[in-house]
SERO-4910 file (N, C-alpha, C, O; in steps of 0.05 Angstrom, whole numbers):
BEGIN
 pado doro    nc1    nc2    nc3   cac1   cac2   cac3    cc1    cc2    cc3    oc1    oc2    oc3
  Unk    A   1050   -189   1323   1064   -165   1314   1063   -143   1335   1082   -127   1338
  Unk    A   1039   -141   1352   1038   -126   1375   1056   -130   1392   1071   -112   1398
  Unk    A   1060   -157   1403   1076   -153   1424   1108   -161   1408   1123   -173   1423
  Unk    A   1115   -156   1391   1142   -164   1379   1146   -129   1380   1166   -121   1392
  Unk    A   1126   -110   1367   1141    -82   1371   1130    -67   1393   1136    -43   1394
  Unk    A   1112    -80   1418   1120    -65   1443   1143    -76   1452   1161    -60   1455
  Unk    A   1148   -104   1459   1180   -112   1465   1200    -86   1455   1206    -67   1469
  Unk    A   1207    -91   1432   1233    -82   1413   1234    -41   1427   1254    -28   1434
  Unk    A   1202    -32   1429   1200     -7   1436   1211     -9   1468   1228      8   1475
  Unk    A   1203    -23   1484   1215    -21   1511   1236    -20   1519   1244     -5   1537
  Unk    A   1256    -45   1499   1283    -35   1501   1297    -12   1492   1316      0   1502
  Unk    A   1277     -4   1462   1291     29   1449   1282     44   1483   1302     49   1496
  Unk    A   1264     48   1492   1257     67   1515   1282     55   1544   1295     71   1557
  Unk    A   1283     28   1547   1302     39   1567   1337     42   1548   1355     32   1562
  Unk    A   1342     48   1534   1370     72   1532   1367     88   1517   1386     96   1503
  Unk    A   1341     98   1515   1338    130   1512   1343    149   1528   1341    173   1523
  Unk    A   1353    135   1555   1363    158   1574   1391    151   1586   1400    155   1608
  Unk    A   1404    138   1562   1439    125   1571   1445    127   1544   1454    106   1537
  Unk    A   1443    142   1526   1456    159   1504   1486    160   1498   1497    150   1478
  Unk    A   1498    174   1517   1524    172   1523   1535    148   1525   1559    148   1520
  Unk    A   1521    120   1534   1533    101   1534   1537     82   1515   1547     60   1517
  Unk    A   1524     97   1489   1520     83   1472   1535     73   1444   1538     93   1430
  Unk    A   1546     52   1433   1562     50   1412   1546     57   1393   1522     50   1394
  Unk    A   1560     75   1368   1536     82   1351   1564     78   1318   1588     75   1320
  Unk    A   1550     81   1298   1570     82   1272   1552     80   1250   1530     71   1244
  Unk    A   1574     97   1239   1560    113   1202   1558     86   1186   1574     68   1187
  Unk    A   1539     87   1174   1530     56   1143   1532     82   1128   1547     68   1114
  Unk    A   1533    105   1117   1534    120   1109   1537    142   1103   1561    140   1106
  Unk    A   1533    173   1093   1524    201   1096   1505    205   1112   1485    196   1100
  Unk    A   1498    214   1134   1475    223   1152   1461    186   1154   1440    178   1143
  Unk    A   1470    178   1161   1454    144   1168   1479    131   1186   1503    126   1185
  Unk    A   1456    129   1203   1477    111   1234   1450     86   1237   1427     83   1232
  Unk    A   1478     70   1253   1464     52   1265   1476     43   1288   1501     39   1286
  Unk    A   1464     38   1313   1472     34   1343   1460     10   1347   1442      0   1335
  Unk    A   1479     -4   1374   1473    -24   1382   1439    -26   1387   1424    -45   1382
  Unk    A   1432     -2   1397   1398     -3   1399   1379    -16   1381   1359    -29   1383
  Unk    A   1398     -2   1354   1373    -18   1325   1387    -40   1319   1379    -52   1299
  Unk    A   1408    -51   1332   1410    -86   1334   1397    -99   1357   1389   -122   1351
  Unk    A   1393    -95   1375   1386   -107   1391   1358   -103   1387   1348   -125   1389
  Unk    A   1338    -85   1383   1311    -82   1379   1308   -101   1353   1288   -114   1347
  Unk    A   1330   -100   1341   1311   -121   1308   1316   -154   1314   1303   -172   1305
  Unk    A   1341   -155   1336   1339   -178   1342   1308   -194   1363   1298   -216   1360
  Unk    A   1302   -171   1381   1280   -169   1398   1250   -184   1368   1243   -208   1369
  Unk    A   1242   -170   1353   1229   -171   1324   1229   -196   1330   1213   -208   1344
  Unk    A   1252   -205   1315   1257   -221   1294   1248   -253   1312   1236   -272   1304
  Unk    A   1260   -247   1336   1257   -268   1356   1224   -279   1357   1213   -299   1350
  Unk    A   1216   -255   1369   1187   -262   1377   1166   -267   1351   1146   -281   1353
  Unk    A   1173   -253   1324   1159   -266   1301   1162   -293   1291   1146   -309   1282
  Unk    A   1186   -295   1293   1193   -326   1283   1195   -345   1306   1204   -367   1301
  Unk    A   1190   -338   1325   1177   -363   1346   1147   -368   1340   1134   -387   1349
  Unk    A   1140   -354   1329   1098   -351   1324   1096   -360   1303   1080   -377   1299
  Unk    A   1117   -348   1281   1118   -359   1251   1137   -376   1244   1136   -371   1220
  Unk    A   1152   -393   1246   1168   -404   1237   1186   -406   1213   1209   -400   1207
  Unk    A   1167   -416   1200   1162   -410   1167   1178   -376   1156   1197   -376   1141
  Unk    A   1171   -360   1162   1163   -338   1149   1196   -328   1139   1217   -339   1145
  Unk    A   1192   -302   1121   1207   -292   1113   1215   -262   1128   1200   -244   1123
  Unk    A   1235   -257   1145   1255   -237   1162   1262   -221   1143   1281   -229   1130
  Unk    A   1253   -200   1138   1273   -174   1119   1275   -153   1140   1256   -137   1145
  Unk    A   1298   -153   1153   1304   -131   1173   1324   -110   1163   1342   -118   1148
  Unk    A   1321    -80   1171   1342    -63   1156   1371    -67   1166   1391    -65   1152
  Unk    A   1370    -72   1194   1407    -79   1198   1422   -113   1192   1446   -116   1196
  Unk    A   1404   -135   1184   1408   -161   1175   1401   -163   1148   1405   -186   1139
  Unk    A   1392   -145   1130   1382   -145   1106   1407   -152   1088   1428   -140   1087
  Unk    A   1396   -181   1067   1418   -190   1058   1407   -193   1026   1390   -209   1019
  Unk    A   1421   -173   1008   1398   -167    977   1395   -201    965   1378   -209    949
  Unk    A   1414   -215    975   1401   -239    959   1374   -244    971   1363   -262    957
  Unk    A   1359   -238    988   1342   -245   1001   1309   -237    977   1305   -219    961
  Unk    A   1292   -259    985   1265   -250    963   1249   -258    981   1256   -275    998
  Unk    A   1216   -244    982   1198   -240   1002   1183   -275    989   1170   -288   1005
  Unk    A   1185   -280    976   1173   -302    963   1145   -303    953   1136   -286    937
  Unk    A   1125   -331    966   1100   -321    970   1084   -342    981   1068   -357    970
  Unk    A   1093   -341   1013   1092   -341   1036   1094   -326   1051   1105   -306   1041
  Unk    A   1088   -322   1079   1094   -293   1096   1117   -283   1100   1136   -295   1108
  Unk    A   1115   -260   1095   1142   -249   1104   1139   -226   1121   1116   -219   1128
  Unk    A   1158   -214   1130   1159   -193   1155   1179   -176   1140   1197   -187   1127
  Unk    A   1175   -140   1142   1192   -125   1129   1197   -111   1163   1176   -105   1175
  Unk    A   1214   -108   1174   1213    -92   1196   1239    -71   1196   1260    -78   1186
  Unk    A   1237    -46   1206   1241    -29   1212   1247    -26   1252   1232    -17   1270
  Unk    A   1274    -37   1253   1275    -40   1284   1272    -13   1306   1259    -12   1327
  Unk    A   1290     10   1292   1282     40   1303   1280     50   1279   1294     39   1262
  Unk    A   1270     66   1274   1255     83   1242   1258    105   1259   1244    109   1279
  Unk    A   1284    124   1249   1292    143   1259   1317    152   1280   1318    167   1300
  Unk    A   1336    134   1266   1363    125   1292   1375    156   1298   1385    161   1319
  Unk    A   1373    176   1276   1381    203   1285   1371    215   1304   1378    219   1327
  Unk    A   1350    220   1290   1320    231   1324   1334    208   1347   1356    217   1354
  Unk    A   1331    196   1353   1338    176   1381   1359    176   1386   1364    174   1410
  Unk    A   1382    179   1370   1410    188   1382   1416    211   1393   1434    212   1411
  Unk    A   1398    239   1382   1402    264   1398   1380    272   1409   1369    294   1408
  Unk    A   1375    250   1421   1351    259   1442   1323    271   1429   1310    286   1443
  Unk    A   1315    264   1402   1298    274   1398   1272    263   1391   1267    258   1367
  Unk    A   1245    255   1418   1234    237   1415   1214    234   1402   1191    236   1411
  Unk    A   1228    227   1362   1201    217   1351   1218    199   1334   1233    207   1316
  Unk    A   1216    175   1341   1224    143   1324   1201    129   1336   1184    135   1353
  Unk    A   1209    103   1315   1191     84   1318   1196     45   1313   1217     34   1306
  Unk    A   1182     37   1317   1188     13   1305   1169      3   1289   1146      6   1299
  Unk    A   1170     -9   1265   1162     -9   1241   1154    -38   1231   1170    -46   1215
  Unk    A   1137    -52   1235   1137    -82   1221   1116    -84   1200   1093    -83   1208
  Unk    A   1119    -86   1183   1092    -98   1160   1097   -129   1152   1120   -139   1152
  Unk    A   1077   -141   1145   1074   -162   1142   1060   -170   1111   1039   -159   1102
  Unk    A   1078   -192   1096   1057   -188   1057   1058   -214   1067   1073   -222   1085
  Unk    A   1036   -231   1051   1041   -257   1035   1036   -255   1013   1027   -235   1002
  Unk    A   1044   -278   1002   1057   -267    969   1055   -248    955   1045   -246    933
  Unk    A   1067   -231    971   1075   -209    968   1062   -177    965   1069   -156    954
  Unk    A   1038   -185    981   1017   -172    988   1016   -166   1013   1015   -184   1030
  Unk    A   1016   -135   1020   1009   -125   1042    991   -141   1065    968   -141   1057
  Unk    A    992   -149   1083    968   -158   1102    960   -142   1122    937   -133   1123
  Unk    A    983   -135   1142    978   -121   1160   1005   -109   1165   1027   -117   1156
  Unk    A   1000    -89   1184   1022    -67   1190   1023    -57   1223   1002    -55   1235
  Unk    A   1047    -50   1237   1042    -41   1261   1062    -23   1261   1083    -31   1250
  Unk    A   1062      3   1272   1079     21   1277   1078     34   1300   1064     54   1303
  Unk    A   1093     25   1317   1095     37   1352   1117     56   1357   1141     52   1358
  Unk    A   1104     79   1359   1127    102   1370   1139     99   1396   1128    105   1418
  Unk    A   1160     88   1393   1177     84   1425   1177    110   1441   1171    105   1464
  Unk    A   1180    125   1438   1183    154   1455   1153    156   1471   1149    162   1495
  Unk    A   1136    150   1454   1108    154   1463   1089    140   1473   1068    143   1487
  Unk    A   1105    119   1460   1071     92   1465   1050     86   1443   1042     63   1438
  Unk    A   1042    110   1430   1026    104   1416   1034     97   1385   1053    102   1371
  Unk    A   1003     78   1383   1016     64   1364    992     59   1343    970     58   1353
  Unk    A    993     56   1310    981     54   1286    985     25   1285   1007     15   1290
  Unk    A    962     12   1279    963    -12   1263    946    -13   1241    932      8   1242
  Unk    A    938    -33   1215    921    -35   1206    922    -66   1194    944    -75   1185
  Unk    A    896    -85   1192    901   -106   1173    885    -96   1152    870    -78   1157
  Unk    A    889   -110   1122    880   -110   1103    846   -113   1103    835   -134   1111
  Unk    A    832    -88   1094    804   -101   1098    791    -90   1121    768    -83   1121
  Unk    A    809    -88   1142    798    -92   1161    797    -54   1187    789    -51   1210
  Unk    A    810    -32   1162    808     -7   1176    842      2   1188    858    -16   1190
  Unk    A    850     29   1195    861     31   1214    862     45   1240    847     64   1245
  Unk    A    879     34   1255    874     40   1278    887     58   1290    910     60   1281
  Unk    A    880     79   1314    909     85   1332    901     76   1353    877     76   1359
  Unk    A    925     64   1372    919     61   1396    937     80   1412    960     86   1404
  Unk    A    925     90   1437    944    103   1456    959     86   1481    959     62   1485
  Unk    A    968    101   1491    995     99   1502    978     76   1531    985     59   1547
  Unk    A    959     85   1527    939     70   1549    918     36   1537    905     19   1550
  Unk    A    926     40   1509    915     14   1502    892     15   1487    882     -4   1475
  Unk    A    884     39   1487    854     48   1479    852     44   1444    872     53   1434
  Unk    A    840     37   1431    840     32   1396    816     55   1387    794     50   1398
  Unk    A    816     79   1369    801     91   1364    801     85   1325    806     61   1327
  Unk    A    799     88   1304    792     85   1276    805    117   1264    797    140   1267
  Unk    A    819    111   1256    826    136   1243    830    138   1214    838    117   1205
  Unk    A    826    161   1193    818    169   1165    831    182   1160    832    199   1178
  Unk    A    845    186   1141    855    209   1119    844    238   1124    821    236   1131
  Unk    A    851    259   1123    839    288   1129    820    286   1111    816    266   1097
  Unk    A    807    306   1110    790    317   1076    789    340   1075    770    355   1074
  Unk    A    817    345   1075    823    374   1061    830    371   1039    845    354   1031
  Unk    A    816    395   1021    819    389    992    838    419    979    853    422    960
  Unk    A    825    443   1004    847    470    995    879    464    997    889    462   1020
  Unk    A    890    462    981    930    458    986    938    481   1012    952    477   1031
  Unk    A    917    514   1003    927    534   1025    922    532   1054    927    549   1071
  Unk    A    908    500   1061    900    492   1086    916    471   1099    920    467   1123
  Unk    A    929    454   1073    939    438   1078    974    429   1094    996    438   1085
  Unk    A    972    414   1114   1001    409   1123   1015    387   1109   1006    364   1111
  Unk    A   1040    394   1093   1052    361   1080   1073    357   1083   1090    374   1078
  Unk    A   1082    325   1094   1106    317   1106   1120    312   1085   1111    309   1062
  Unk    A   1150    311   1094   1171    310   1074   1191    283   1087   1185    268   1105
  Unk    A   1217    285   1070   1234    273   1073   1253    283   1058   1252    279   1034
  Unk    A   1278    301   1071   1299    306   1045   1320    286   1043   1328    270   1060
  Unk    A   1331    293   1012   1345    273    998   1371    273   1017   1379    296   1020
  Unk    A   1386    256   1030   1405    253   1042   1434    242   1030   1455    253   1023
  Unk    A   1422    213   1032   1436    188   1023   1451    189    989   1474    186    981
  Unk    A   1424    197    974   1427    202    941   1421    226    940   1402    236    952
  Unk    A   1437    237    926   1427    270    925   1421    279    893   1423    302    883
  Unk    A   1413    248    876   1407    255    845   1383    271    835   1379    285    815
  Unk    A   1372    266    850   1347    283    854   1338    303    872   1316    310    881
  Unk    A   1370    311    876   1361    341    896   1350    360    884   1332    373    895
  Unk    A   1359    366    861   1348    392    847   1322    385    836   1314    405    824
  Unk    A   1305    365    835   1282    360    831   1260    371    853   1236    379    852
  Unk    A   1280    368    876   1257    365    904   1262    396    914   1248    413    925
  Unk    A   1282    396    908   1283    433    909   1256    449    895   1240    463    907
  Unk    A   1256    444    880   1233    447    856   1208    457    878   1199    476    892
  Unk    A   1206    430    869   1181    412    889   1182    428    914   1165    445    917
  Unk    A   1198    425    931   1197    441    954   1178    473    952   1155    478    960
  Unk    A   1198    488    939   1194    505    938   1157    511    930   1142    525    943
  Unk    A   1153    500    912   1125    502    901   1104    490    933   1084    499    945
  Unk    A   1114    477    935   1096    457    961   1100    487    991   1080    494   1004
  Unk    A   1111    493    993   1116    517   1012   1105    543    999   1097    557   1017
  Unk    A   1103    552    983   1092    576    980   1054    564    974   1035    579    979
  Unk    A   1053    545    967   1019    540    965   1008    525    980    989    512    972
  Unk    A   1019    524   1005   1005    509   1036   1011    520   1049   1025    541   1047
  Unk    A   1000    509   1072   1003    522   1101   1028    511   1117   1033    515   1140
  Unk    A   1040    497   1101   1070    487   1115   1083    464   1101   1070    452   1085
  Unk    A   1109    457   1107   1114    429   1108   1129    425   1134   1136    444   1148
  Unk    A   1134    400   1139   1146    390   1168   1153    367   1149   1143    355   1130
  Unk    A   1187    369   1169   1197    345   1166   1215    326   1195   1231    334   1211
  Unk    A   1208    307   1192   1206    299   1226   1220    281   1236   1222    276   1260
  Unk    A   1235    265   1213   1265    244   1206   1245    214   1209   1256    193   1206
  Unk    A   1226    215   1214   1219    180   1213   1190    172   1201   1168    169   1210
  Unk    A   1201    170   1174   1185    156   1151   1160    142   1158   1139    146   1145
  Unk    A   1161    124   1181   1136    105   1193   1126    125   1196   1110    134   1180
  Unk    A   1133    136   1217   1104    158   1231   1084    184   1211   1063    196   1214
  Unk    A   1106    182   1190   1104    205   1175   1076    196   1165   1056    209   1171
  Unk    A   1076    173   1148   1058    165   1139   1027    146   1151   1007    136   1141
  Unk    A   1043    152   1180   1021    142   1201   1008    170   1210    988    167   1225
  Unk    A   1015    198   1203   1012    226   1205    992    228   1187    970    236   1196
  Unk    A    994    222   1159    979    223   1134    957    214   1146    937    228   1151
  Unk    A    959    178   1155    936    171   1166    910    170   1185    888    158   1187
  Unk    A    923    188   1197    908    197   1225    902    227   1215    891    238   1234
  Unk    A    904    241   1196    897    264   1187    913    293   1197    905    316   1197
  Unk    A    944    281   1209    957    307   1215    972    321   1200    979    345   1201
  Unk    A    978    301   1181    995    311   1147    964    306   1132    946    291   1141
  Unk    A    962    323   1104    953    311   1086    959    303   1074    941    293   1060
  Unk    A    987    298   1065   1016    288   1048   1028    281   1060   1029    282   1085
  Unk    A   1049    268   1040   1075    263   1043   1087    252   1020   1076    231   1012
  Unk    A   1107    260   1008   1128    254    992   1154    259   1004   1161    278   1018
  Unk    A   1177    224    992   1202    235    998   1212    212    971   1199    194    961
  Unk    A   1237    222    965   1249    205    935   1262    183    950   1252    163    941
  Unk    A   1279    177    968   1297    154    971   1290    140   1001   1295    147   1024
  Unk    A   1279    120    991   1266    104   1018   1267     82   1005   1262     78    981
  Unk    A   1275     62   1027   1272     26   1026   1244     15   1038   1224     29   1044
  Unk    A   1245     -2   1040   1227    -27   1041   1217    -19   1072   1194    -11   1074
  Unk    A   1229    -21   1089   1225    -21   1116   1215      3   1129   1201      2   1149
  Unk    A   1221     23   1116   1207     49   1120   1177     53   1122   1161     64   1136
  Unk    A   1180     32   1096   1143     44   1082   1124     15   1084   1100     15   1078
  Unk    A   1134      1   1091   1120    -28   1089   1094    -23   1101   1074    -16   1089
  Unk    A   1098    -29   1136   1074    -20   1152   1055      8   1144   1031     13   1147
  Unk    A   1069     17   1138   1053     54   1142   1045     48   1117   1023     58   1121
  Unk    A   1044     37   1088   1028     38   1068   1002     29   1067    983     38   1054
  Unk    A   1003      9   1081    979     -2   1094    957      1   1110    934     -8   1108
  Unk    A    974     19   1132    962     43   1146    946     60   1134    922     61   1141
  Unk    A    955     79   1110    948    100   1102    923     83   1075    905     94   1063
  Unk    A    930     57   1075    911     52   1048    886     49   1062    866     58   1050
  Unk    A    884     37   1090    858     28   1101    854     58   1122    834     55   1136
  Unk    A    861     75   1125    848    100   1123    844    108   1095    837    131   1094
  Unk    A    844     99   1076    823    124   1053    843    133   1043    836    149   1026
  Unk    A    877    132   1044    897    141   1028    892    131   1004    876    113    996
  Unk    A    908    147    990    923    132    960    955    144    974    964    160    990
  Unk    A    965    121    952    999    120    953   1007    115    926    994     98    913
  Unk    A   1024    125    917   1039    120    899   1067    120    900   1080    121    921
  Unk    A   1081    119    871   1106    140    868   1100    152    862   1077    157    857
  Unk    A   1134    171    857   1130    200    847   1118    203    817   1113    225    806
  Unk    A   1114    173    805   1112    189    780   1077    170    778   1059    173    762
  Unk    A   1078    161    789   1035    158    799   1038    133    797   1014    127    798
  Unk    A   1048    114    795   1050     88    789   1034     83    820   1036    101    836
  Unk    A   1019     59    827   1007     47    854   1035     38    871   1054     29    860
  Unk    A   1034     42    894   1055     47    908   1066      6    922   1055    -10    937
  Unk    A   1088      5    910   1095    -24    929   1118    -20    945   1133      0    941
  Unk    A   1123    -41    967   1129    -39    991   1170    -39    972   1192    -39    983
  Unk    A   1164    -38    945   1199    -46    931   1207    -18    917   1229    -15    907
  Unk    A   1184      3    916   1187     30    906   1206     45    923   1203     46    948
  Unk    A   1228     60    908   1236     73    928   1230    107    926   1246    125    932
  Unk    A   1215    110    920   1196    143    921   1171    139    921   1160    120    909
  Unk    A   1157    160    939   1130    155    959   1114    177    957   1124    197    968
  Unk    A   1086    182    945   1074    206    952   1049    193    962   1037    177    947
  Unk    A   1041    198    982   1012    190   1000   1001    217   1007   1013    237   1014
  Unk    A    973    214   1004    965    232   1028    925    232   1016    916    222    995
  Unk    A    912    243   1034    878    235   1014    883    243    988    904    250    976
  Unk    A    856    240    982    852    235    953    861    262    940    880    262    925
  Unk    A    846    287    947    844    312    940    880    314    933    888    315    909
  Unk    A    898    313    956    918    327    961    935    307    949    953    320    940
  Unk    A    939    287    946    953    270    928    949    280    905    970    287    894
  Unk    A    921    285    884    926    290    865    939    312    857    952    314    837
  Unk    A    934    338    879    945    357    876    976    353    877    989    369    864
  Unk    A    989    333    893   1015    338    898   1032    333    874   1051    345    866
  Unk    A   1014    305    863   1025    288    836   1028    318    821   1050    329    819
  Unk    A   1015    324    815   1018    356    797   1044    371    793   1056    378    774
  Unk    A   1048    372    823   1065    398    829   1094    379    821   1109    390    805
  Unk    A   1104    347    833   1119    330    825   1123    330    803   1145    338    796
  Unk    A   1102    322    783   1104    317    757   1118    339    741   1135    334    724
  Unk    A   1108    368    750   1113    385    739   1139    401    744   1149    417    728
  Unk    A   1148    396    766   1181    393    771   1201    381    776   1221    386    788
  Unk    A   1188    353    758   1212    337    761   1239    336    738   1259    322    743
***
């Protein structure tokens, strides 16, 4: 999984600086996809299933809904997690792979192409950051428990906007009783932020599979909790997300619950 998303990141890094040359097109409202996040998921997909054979491919630009993770291995990948940020030059994307068997989280890798550095974690087994140099240090959940200390990442509603006036809510309450929110366009890292203790949160309502696969994993073997929005235990098929330590999750569930 390491070297399937340093590959996929090397090619996002060499045409991060041939932008202009790039074919790009709307799947949606505010959602593009460029030859970059085809060619990086093809990069993935290649080097996992030469190792795995067997396994199950759920990629976000090949993603085909008849498709089921089974229960055998499968791969959820996220080829660039963040095609906006990387189209206008703005360098924070990533590439995104988690890994379940039957249908259980195992392990996760999230490599920020812009940067190098990169979150992994297996089940059991802790998470990690490594830098841009290779180095693996153990990283934890904050333990901030005051909200008026706390920084919490977001995600606004784009795509579906049924629940805008919920997160308005929400917003608003989450900004006047912290010390901020930031929102940074790429879901992996966001929750690789939680894990390394630079968010103490994060909630966003409309996210897929590929977003959150790796980084849930991340954030569980730092000392996270994850859920949804409405507290249910968080799976890689939910599409609303609140993570962050223990303290500030419960507090967030609160503020959610109570404006939704």
């Amino acid at each position: 999984m390491h070297d399937a998303a340093a590959r996929a990141a090397a090619f996002i890094a060499t045409h991060a600086a041939q932008l202009g040359a790039l074919t790009w097109e709307h799947k949606g409202p505010a959602d593009f996809v460029s030859d970059v996040d085809r060619g990086a998921e093809a990069i993935v997909r290649d080097v996992l299933l030469a190792a795995f054979p067997d396994a199950v491919f759920l990629g976000e630009e090949t993603y085909d809904p008849s498709q089921v993770l089974g229960e055998g291995l499968a791969f959820v990948v996220d080829p660039l997690d963040g095609t906006t940020n990387f189209l206008h030059g703005f360098p924070w994307y990533a590439v995104s792979i988690g890994a379940l068997h039957a249908g259980e989280l195992v392990a996760g890798v999230v490599r920020n192409a812009a940067t190098g550095e990169t979150f992994h974690a297996a089940a059991g087994a802790g998470a990690w950051r490594r830098d841009a140099r290779g180095a693996d240090a153990r990283i934890h959940v904050s333990a901030t428990t005051d909200p008026a200390r706390a920084l919490v990442g977001t995600g606004f509603p784009f795509k579906h906007l049924a629940h805008l006036d919920s997160y308005q809510r929400q917003f608003a309450v989450v900004t006047a009783r912290t010390a901020g929110i930031r929102r940074a366009g790429a879901a992996a890292l966001d929750l690789c932020d939680v894990a390394c203790g630079r968010f103490d949160a994060f909630w966003e309502h409309t996210l897929a599979p590929w977003d959150i696969a790796a980084g849930l994993l991340i954030v569980r073997e730092a000392g996270g909790v994850t859920s949804d929005l409405a507290g249910d235990a968080a799976r890689v098929d939910h599409t609303s997300l609140l993570v962050g330590n223990p303290a500030m999750h419960a507090w967030m569930l609160d503020v959610v619950r109570s404006n939704t």
